[in-house]
N, C-alpha and C positions, 0 to 999 in steps of 0.2 A: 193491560199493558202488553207493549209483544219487544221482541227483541229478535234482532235478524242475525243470523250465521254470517261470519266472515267466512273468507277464502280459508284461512289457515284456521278454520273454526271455532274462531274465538266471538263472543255476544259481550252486547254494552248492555250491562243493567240501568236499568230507568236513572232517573239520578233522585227519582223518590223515593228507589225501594234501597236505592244506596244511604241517601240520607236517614231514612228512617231507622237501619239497621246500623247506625254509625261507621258503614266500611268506608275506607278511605284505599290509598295505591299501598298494595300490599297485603291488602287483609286476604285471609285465607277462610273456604267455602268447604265446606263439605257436598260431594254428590255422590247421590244417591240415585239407584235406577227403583220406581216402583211400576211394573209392567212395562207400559208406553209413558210414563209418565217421568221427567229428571224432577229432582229435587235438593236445591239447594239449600244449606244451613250455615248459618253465620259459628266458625269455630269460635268456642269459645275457653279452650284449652290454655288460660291461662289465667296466672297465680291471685288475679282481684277476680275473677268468674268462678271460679273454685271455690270460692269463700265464701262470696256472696248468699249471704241467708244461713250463713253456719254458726252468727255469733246472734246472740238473745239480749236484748237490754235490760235492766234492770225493772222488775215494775215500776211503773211509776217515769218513767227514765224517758222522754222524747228524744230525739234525732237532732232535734235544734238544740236541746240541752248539753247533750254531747258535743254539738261543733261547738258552742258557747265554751264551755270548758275546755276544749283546744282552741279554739280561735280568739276567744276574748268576745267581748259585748261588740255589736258591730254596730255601725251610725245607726239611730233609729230606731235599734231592739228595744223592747219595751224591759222595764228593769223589773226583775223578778221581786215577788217581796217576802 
C-alpha cells in the first residue's frame, strides 16, 4: 500500500489499514522515527485498552456465560442444563 504527501504534509491512510485498526476522524497515532523508517501506532491510551486482559474468569467460566448473565438468554441460545 503507499500513501502520498500532501502539500501541508498530511497522508490518507489506506481505508484498509483504517478499518482494520478501527480508526475513525479523530483517532490519535503515535510516531515514531526508526532510522529512515516512520512508524505509526494506533493509541490505545484509554480506560477499556487499559483493562483489557487484566480481569481472569472464573475456571470453568466462558465469555458467553458472562454476557448470558448480563444480557439474559438471547433468541436462539441454546439453554444450558
Amino acid at each position: 500500500m503507499e500513501a502520498t504527501v500532501a502539500e501541508r504534509g498530511q497522508i490518507t491512510l489506506p481505508k484498509a489499514v483504517r478499518d482494520a485498526l478501527g480508526l475513525s476522524k479523530g483517532s490519535t497515532l503515535k510516531v515514531e522515527l526508526d532510522g529512515s523508517r516512520i512508524i505509526l501506532r494506533k493509541n490505545v491510551d484509554d480506560a477499556i485498552s487499559r483493562a483489557r486482559g487484566r480481569f481472569k474468569l472464573p475456571a470453568g467460566t466462558s465469555t458467553d456465560d458472562v454476557m448470558r448473565e448480563l444480557r439474559g438468554r438471547a433468541p436462539g441460545d441454546p439453554i444450558a442444563e
